[in-house]
C-alpha positions as CSV (number, residue, x, y, z in Angstrom):
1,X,85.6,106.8,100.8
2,X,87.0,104.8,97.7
3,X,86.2,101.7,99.4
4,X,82.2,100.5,99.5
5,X,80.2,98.9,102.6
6,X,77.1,97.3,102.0
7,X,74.9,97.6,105.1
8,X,71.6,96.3,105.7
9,X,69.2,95.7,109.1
10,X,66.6,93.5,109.0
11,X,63.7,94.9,111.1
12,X,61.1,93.1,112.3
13,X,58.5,94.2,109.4
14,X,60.9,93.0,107.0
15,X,61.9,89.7,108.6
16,X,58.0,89.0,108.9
17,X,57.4,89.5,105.2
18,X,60.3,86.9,104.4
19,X,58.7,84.2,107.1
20,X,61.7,84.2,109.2
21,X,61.2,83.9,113.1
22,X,63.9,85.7,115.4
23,X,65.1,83.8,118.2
24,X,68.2,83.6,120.7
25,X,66.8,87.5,121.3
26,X,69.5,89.6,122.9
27,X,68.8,90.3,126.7
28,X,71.6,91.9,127.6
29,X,72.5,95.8,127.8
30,X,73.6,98.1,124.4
31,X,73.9,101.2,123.6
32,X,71.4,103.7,122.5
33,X,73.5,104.3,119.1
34,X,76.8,103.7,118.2
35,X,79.3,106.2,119.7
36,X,82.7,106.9,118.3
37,X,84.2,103.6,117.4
38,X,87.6,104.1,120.4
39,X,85.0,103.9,122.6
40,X,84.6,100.4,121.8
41,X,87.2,99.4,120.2
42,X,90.1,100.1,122.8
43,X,92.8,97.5,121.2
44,X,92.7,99.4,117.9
45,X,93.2,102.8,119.0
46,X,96.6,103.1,120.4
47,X,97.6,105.6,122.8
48,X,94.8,108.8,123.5
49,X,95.8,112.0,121.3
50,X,95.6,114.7,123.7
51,X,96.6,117.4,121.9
52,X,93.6,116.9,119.2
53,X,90.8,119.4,118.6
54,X,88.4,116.0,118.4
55,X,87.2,115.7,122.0
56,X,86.9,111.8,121.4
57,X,90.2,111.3,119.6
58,X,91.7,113.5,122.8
59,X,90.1,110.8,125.1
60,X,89.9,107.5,122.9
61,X,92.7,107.6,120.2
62,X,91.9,106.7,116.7
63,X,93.1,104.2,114.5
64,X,96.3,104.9,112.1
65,X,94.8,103.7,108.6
66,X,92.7,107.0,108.1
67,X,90.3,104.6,105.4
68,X,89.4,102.3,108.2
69,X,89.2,106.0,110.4
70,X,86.7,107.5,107.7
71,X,84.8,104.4,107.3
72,X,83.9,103.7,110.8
73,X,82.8,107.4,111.0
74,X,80.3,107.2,108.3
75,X,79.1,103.8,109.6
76,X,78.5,105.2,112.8
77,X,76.2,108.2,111.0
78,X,74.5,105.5,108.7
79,X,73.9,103.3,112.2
80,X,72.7,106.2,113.7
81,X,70.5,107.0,111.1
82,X,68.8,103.9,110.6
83,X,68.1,102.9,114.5
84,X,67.0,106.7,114.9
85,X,64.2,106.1,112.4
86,X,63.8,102.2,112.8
87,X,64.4,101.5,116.4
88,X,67.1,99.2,117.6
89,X,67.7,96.0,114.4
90,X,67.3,92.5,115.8
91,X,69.7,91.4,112.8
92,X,72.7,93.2,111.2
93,X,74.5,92.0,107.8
94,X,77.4,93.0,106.9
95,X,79.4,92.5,103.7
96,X,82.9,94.3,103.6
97,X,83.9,94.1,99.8
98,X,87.8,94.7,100.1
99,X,89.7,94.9,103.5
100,X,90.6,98.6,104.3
101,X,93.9,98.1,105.8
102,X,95.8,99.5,103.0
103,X,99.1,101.7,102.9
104,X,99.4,104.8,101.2
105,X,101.7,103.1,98.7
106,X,98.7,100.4,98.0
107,X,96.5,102.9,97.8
108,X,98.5,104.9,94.8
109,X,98.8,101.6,93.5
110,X,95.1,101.0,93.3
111,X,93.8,104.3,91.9
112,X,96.9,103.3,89.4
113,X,95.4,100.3,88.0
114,X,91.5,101.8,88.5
115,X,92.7,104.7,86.2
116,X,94.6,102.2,83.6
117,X,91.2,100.1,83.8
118,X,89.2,103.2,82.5
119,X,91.7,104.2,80.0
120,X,92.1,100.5,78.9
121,X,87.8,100.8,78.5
122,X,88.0,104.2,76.3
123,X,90.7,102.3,74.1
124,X,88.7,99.5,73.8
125,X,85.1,101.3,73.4
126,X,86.9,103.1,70.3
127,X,88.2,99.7,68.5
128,X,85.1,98.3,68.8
129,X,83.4,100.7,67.1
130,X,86.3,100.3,64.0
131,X,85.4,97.0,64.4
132,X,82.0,97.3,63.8
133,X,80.7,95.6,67.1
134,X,78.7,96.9,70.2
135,X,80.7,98.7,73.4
136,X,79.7,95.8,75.6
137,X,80.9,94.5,78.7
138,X,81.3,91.3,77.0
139,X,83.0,92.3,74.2
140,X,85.1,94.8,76.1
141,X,86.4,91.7,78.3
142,X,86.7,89.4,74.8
143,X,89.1,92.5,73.7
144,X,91.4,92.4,77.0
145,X,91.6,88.5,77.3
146,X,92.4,88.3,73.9
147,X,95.4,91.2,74.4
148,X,96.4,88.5,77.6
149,X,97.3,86.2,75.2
150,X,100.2,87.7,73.3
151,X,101.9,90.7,73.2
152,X,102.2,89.9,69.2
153,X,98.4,89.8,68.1
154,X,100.0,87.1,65.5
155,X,101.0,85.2,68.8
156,X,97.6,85.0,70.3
157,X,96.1,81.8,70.0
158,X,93.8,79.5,72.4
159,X,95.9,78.4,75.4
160,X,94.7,74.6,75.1
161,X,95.0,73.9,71.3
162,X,97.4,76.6,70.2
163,X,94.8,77.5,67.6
164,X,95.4,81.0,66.7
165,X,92.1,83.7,67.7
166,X,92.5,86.3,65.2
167,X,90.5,89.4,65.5
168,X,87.8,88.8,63.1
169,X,86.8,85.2,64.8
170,X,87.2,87.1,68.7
171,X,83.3,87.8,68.3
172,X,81.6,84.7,66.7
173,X,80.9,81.9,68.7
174,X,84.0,79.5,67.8
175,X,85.7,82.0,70.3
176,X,84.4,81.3,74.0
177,X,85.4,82.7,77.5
178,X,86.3,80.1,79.0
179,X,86.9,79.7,83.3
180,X,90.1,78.2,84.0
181,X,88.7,76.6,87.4
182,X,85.2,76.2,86.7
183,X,83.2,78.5,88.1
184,X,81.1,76.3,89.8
185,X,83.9,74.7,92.0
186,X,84.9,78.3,93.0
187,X,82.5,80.7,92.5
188,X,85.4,83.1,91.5
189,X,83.8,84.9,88.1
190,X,86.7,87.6,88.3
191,X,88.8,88.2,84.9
192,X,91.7,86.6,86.9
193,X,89.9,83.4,86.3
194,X,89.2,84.0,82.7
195,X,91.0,83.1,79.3
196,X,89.7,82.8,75.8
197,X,89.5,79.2,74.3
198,X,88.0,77.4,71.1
199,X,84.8,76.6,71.3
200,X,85.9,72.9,70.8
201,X,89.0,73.0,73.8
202,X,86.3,74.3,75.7
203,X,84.2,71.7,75.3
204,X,87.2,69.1,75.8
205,X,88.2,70.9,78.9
206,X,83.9,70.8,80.2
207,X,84.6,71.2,84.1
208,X,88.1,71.0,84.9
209,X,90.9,72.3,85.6
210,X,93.7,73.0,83.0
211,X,95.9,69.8,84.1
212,X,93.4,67.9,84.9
213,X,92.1,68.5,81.8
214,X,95.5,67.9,79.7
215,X,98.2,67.3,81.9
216,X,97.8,63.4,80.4
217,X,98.6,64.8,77.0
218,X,95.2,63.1,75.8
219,X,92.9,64.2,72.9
220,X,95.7,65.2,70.8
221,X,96.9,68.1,73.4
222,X,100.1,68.6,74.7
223,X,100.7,69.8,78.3
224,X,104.6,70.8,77.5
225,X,102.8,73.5,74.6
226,X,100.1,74.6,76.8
227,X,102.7,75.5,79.9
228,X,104.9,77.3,77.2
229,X,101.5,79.5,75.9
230,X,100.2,80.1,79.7
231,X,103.6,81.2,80.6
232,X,102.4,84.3,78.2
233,X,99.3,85.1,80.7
234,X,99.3,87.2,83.4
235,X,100.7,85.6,86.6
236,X,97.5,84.8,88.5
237,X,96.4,83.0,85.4
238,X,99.6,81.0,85.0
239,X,98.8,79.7,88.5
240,X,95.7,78.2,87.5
241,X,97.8,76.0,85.5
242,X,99.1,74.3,88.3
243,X,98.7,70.5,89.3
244,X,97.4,71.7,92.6
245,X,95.0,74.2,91.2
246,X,91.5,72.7,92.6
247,X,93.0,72.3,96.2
248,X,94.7,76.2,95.9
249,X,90.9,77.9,94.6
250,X,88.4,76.1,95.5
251,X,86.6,73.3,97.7
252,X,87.7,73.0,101.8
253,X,90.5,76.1,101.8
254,X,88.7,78.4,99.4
255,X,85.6,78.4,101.9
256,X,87.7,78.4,104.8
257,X,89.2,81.4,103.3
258,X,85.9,83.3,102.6
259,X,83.3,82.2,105.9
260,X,86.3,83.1,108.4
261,X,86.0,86.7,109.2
262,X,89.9,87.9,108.9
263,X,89.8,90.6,106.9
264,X,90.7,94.1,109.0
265,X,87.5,95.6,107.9
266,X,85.5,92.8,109.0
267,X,86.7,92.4,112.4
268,X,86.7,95.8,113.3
269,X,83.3,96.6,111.7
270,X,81.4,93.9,113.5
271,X,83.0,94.1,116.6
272,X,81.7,97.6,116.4
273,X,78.4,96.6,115.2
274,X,78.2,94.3,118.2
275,X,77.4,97.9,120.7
276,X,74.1,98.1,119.5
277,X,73.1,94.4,118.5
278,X,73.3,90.8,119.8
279,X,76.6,89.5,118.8
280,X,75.7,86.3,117.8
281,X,73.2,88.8,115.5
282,X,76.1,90.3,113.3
283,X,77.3,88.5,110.7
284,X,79.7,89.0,108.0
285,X,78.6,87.8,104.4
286,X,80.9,86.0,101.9
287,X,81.4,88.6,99.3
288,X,81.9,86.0,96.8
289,X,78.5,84.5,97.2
290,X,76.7,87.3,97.2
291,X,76.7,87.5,93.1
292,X,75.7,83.4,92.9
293,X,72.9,84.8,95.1
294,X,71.9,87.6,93.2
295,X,71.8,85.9,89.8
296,X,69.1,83.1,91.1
297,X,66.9,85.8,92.6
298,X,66.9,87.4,88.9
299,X,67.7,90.8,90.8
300,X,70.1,92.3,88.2
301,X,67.5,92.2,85.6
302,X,65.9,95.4,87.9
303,X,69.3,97.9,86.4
304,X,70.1,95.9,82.7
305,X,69.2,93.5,80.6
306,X,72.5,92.4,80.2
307,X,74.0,90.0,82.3
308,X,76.4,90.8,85.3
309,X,75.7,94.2,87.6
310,X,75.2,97.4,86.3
311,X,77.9,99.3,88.1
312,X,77.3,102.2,86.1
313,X,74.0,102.9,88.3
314,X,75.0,103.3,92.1
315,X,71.8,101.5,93.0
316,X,73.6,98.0,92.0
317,X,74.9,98.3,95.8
318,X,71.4,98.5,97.2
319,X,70.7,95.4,95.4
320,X,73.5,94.0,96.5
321,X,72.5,95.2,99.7
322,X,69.3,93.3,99.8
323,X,70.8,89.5,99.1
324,X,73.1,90.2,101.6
325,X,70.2,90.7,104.0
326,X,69.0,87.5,102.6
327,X,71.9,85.9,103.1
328,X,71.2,84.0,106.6
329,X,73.5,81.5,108.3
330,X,71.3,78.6,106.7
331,X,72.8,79.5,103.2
332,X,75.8,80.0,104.5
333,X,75.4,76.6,105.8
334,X,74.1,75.1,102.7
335,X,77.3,77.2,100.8
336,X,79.6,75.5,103.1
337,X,78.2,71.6,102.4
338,X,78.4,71.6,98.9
339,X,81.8,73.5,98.5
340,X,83.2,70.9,101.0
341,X,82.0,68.4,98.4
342,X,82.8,70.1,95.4
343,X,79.6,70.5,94.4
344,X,79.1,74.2,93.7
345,X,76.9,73.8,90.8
346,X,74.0,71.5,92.8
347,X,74.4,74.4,95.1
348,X,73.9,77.1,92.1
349,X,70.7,74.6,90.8
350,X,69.2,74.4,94.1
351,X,69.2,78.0,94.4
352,X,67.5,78.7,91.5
353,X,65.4,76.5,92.1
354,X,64.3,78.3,95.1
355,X,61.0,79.9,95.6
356,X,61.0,84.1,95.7
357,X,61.2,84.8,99.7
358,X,57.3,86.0,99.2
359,X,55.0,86.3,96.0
360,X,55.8,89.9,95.3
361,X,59.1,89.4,96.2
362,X,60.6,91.1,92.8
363,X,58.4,93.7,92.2
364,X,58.7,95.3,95.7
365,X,62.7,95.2,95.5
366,X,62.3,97.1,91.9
367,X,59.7,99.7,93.1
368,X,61.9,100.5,96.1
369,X,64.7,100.2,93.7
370,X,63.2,103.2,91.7
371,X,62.0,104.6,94.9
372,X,65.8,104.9,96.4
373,X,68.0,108.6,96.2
374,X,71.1,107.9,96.3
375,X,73.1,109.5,98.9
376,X,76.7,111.6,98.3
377,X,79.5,112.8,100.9
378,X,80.8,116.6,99.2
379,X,84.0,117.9,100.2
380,X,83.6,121.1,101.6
381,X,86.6,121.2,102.9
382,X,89.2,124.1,101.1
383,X,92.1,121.2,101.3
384,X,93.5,120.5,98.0
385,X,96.1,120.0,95.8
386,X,96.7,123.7,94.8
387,X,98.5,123.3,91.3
388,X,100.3,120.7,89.0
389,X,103.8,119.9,89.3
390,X,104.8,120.6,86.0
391,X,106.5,124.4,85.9
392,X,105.4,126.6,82.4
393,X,107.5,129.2,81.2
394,X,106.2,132.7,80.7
395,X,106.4,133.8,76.9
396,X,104.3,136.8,77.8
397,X,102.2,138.0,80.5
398,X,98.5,137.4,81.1
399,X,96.2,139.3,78.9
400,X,92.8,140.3,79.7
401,X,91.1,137.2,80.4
402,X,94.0,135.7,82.2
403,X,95.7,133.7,79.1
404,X,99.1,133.5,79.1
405,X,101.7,131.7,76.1
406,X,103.9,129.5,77.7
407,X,106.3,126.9,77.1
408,X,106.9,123.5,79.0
409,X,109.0,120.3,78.2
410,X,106.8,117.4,77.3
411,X,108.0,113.7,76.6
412,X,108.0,113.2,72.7
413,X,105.7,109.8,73.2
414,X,103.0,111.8,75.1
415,X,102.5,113.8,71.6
416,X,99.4,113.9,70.2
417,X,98.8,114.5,67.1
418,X,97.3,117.4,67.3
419,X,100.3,118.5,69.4
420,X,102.6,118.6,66.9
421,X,102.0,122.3,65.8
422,X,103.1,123.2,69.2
423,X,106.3,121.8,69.2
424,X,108.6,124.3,69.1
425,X,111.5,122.7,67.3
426,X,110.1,122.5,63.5
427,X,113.0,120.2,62.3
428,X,112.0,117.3,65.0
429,X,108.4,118.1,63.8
430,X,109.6,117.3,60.2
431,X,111.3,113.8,61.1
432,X,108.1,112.8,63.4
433,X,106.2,113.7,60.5
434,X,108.5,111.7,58.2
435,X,108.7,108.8,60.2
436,X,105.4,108.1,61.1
437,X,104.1,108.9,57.2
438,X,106.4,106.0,56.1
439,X,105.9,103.8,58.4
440,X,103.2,101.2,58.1
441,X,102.0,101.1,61.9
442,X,99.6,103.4,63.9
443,X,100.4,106.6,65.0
444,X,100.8,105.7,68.5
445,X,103.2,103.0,68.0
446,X,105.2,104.8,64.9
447,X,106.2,107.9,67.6
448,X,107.5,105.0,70.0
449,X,109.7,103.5,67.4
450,X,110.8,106.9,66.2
451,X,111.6,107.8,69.8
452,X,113.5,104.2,70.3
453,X,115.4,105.1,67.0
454,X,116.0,108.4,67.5
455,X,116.6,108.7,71.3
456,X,115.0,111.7,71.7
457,X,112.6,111.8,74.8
458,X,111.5,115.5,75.2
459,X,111.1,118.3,73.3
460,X,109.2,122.1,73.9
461,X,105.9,122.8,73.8
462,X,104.3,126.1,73.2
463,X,100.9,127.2,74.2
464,X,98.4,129.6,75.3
465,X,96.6,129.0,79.1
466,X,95.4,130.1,82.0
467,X,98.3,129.6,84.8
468,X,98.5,130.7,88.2
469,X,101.7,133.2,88.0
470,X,104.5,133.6,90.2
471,X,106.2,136.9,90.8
472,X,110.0,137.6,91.4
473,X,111.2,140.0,94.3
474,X,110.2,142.8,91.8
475,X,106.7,141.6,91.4
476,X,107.2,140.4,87.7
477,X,106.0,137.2,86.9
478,X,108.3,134.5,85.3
479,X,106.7,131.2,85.6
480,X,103.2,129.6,85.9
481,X,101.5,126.5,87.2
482,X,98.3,125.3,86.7
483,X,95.4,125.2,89.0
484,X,94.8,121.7,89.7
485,X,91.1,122.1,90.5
486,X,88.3,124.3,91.5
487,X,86.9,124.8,95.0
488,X,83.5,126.2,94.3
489,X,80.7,128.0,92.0
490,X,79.6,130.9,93.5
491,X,76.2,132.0,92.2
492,X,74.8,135.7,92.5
493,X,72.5,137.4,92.3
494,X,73.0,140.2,89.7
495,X,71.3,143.7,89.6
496,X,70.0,143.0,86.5
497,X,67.8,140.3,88.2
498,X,70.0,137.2,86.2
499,X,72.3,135.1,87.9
500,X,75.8,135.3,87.5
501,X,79.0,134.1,89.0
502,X,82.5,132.8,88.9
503,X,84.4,130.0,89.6
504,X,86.9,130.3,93.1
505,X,89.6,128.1,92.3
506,X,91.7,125.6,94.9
507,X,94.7,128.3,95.1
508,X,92.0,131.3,95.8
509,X,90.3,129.1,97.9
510,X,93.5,128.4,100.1
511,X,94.9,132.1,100.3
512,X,94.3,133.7,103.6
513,X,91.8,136.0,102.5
514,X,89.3,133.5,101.0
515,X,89.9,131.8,104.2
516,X,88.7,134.7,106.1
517,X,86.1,135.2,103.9
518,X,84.5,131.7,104.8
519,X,84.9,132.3,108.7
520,X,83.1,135.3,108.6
521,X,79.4,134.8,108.9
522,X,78.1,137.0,106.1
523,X,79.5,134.4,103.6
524,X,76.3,132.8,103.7
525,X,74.6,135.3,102.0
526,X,77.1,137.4,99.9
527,X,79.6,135.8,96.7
528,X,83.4,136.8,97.8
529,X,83.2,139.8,95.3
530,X,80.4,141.2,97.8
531,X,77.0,140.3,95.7
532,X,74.2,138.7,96.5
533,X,75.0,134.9,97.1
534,X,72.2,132.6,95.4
535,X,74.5,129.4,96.1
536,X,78.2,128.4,96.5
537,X,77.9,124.5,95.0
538,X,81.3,122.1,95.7
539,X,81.5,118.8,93.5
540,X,78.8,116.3,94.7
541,X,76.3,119.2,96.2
542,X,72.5,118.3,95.0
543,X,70.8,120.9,93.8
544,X,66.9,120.5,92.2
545,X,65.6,122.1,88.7
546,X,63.0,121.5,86.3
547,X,64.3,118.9,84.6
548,X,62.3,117.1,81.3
549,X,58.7,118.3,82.5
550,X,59.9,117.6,86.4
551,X,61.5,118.6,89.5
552,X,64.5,116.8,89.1
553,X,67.8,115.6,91.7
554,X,71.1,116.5,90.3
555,X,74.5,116.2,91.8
556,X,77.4,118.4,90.7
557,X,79.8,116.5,88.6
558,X,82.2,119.8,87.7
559,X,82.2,122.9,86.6
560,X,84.2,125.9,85.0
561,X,84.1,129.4,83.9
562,X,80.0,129.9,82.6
563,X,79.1,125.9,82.7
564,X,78.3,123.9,86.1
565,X,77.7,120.1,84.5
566,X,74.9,117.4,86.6
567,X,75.0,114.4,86.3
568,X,71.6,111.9,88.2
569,X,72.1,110.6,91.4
570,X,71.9,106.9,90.4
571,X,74.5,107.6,87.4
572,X,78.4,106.6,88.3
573,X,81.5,106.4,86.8
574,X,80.0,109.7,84.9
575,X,83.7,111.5,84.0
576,X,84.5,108.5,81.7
577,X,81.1,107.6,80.5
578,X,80.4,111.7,79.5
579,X,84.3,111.7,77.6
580,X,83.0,108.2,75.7
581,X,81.9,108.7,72.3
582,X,79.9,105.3,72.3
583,X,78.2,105.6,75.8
584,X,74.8,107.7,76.0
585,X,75.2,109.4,78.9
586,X,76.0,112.7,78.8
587,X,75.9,115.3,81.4
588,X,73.5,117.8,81.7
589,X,75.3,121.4,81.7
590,X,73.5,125.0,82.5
591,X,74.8,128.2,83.1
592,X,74.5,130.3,85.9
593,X,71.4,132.3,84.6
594,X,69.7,129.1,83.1
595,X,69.8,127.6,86.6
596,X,67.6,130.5,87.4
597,X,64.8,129.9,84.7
598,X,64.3,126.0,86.2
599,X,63.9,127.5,89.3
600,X,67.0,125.6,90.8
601,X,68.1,125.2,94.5
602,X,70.3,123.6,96.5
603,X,68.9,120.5,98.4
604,X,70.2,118.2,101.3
605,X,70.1,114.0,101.3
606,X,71.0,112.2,104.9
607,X,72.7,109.7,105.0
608,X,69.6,107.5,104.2
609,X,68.7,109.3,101.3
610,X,65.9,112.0,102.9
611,X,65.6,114.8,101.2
612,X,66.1,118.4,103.1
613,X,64.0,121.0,100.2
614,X,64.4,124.1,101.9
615,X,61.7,125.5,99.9
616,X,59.6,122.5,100.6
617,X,59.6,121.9,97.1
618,X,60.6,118.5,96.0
619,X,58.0,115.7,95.8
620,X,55.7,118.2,95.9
């Protein structure tokens, strides 16, 4: 579930600690737990599927957007969870991030721009270390605002004074980030709202907005320049510009936007919410709030030192988590009288200025903090995408180990480098080479120019890999794919007393015989080549080793021929972070056998983050 919910109950134990006192108790009748959500939420489950294997989707429906579908299921096993152990809550906030109700075309789109945003990091991580200055997430952001302003890095000056920001002045401090609307008239600290300015337009700007800053072409500024430069920025920036820009983000239709409960999500999810609870009880939190929040109860200080959250530790939603619990209707209230007036930042002061909700307030959010495991969904599921798209050519057959040489068409400005020796066609090797040695510009952008100049946009590519072959009539192979993934790591138990194994890719997994193979009940104890079975992990399985002097929790990150890498629970993002040169995390990577020697086993976390140790092991 791409998509995160942050869900808390305040019990009464809780609630006590804080000094609240519950009232307007709910009398009436609900239910014992949540049942599946088209029991109770007829209008959004269209017409009954009969023909389903789901007995409740037979008798109930289900909703279309199969998010919101998988959402509400694993809110319904959290729920259940929770009031299980807990009892029934007396209070239920809810805060629903993004709204779910997205089409499969939005979707693409966002995993699209989350991908370009991780690439875009990498790039970035790597010039700063040319440069000489820390991988930050300040600097990183100083890098990409500063990229916003000009496609020509000799066009990129301050939007305001049309001062140009070179690179070398980006990091010192006549170079500030600057908040188009101030962010305490909108509470919106998103890069949308964000530019880079002089430290001196800055100042000249102080808490306005652009025009009514310098739409009177005072101070030596002129409006008719700065409309030319912002027509450079991104289009939700350019906006900002706008005469009506206060009215548009912030005060009277900003909050009316944020306290009215219209996202998708948010309707369905507290309607649904409202089975087990008082209705007047569940309440959807601003999400934009939540941060102001957050930074006056000095609760990101628990994951970083540096300022903002630390989404590379997955426990930054359980803190989240906890001001949303926090965040009552009185806040809310108090939100809404200031924003009506414009006065965001008495509302920030006054909230700092708040006393902890009790004395140890801090220190028993960090200990249960460090306490928290961190729960995972894994796939188990065979379902995948079974190969690539792109179709290799078979030079010659597999050898022993599987390897074949093939040959595929690539487009000439994908080339590495390093690719070049590949390339089948020695005299377009020779001009790339030629080109790009006389030029004076990167490699990158010398192979676009030679490919504009040129126009040349593919050429061969030979290499030697493992591809899944297909066979004519006659049983020869003549052309390959390859496997788009693995399935699973089957561990055995070899007669020598080590531990062995192999990996079962997607395409095995999915042929008929593998599939038989898992039906039949013996493949809980034998490997699909009929040894002992020690394990069979899928990505995001927990298993528990010795681990730096301790037992250890470790969840399956990925894993190929002879390596299965871990990464820790609270540790996200991991792929990127492990490929970045700069960042210290690294994952941890055993073979089969070496599992073995730190006497590893595969472990189960609820959905509330109890531990199952078979053995009885853990926290032991």
């Amino acid at each position: 579930m791409t998509e995160k919910i942050a869900l808390i109950l305040l019990i009464l134990k809780a609630c006590g600690l804080a000094g609240y006192a519950h009232s307007n108790r709910y009398t009436g009748e609900w239910h014992r737990e949540l049942p599946y959500y088209g029991e109770i939420l007829h209008q959004y489950t269209g017409t009954p599927i009969a023909n389903s294997s789901n007995a409740d989707e037979a008798k109930y429906g289900r909703i279309a957007n199969p998010t919101v579908h998988v959402a509400l299921n694993q809110l319904r096993k959290v729920i259940n969870a929770i009031v299980k152990k807990y009892g029934h809550p007396d209070e239920i906030h809810i805060e629903v991030v993004r709204d779910l109700k997205l089409s499969q075309k939005a979707k693409r789109e966002l995993q699209k721009t989350q991908k370009k945003n991780q690439e875009r990091n990498e790039r970035h991580g790597e010039r700063l270390a040319e440069l000489g200055q820390k991988n930050t997430y300040d600097n990183r952001l100083r890098l990409t605002l500063w990229e916003e302003l000009a496609e020509d890095p000799m066009d990129r000056c301050c939007p305001f004074s049309g001062k140009r920001i070179g690179i070398q002045s980006l990091f010192t401090a006549d170079v500030q980030i600057e908040h188009l609307i101030p962010f305490a008239d909108c509470l919106d600290d998103s890069q949308s709202n964000k530019t880079l300015a002089t430290r001196k337009a800055n100042n000249d700007k102080g808490k306005r907005t652009p025009h009514e800053a310098f739409g009177d072409d005072q101070g030596g500024y002129c409006w008719d320049d700065i409309l030319d430069r912002a027509h450079r920025l991104p289009v939700n920036k350019q906006r900002r510009f706008a005469p009506d820009a206060r009215s548009k983000f912030c005060g009277d239709e900003w909050l009316a936007r944020q306290l009215n409960d219209t996202a998708y999500i948010s309707r369905v999810a507290r309607q649904y919410l409202t089975a087990i609870c008082n209705p007047s009880q569940v309440r959807v939190s601003p999400g934009r709030l939540t941060a102001l929040f957050r930074r006056a109860l000095s609760l990101e200080k628990i994951l970083s030192e540096e300022a903002g959250k630390n989404r590379h530790d997955h426990r930054h939603h359980a803190i989240d988590a906890v001001v949303v619990a926090l965040t009552d209707a009185s806040l809310i209230k108090t939100a809404s009288y200031y924003a009506s007036r414009g006065d965001i930042e008495r509302l920030s002061d006054r909230l700092n200025a708040m006393e902890p909700p009790w004395k140890s307030f801090y220190s028993d959010v960090k200990a249960s903090i460090e306490r928290l495991v961190v729960s995972y969904k894994p796939d188990h599921g065979v379902q995948a995408a079974l190969h690539n798209e792109t179709a290799y050519g078979l030079v010659s057959p597999p050898d022993d180990r599987g390897v074949s040489t093939v040959r595929y068409r690539k487009a000439i400005s994908a080339l590495k480098e390093k690719d070049l020796d590949k390339v089948t066609d020695q005299i377009l090797v020779a001009a790339i080479q030629a080109h790009v040695k006389n030029a004076t510009l990167s490699y990158e952008k010398a192979l676009l120019e030679f490919v504009e100049k040129s126009r040349a946009k593919k050429c061969t590519v030979e290499e030697r890999m493992s591809v899944i072959t297909i066979e004519d009539a006659g049983g020869t192979p003549y052309k390959g794919y390859k496997g788009d993934g693995n399935y699973c790591y089957e561990i055995e138990d070899l007669e020598n007393g080590k531990w062995g194994g192999r990996v079962i890719s997607s395409f095995e997994a999915n042929q008929a015989a593998y599939r038989k193979f898992l039906d039949d009940g013996k493949s809980k104890r034998i490997s699909y080549d009929g040894r002992p079975l020690v394990m069979r992990l899928c990505r995001d399985d927990i298993v528990a080793f010795d681990y730096n002097g301790r037992d250890t929790l470790m969840r399956v990150a990925t894993f190929s021929s002879g390596k299965i890498s871990f990464a820790a629970l609270t540790e996200s993002n991991v792929d990127a972070r492990n490929r970045d040169k700069n960042d210290v995390f690294k994952y941890v990577i055993k073979s089969p056998n070496s599992l073995r020697k730190v006497n590893a086993r595969r472990v189960f976390i609820d959905v509330i983050g109890a531990v199952k140790d078979p053995t009885n092991r853990y926290g032991k």
